[in-house]
LOPAZA-292370 format. One line per 3 residues: for each residue x, y, z of C-alpha. Coordinates in nm, 2 decimals. Example, Ala and Ser with C-alpha at 12.3 -4.5 7.8 and 13.67 -1.06 7.14 Angstrom:
<recs>
1.23:-0.45:0.78  1.37:-0.11:0.71
</recs>
This chain:
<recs>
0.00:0.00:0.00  0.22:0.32:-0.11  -0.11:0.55:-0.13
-0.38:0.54:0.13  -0.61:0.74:-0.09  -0.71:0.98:0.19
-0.95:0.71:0.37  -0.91:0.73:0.71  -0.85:0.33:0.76
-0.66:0.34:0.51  -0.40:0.59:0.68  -0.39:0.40:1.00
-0.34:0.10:0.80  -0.07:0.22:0.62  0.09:0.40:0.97
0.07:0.07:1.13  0.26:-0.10:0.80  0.53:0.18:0.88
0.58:0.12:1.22  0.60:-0.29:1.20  0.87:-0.22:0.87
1.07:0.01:1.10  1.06:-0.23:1.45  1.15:-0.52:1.19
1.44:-0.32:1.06  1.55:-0.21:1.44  1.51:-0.60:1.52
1.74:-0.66:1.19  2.01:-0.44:1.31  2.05:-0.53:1.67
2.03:-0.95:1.58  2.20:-0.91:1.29  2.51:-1.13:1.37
2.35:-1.36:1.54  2.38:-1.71:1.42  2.03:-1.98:1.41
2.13:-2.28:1.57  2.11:-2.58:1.26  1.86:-2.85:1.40
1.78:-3.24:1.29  1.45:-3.32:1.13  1.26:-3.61:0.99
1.13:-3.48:0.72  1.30:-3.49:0.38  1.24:-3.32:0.02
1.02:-2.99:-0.06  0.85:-3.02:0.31  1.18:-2.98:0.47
1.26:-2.72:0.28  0.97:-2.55:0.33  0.96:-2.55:0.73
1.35:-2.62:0.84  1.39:-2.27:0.82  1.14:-2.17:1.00
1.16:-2.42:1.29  1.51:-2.28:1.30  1.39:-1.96:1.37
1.15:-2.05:1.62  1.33:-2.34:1.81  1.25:-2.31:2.17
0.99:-2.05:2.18  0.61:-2.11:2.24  0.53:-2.08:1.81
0.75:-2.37:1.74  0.47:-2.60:1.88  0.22:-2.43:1.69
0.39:-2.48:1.37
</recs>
């Protein structure tokens, strides 16, 4: 959304798009030598590459029983 065409939910849309972009880019910079611990799965072809990097991400945090 570059233009919120002067609706008013679109504006707050669009403010709250801002602010997540520039805590995501504060996150980016502070962690950004951090390394993602490698893990073992049992899953092989196209589903492991789908979801090891994500389960990477999220290993040991309430999400990774979710996904």
């Amino acid at each position: 959304m570059a233009n919120p065409a002067f609706a008013d939910e679109f504006v707050k849309q669009l403010d709250e798009l801002k602010e997540l972009r520039n805590a995501l880019f504060a996150y980016r910079l502070v962690h950004y030598n951090d390394k993602i611990p490698n893990i073992k799965l049992n899953i092989t072809n196209r589903e492991k590459q789908l979801f090891k990097p994500l389960l990477r991400v999220f290993q040991n945090t309430d999400t990774q029983s979710e996904l």
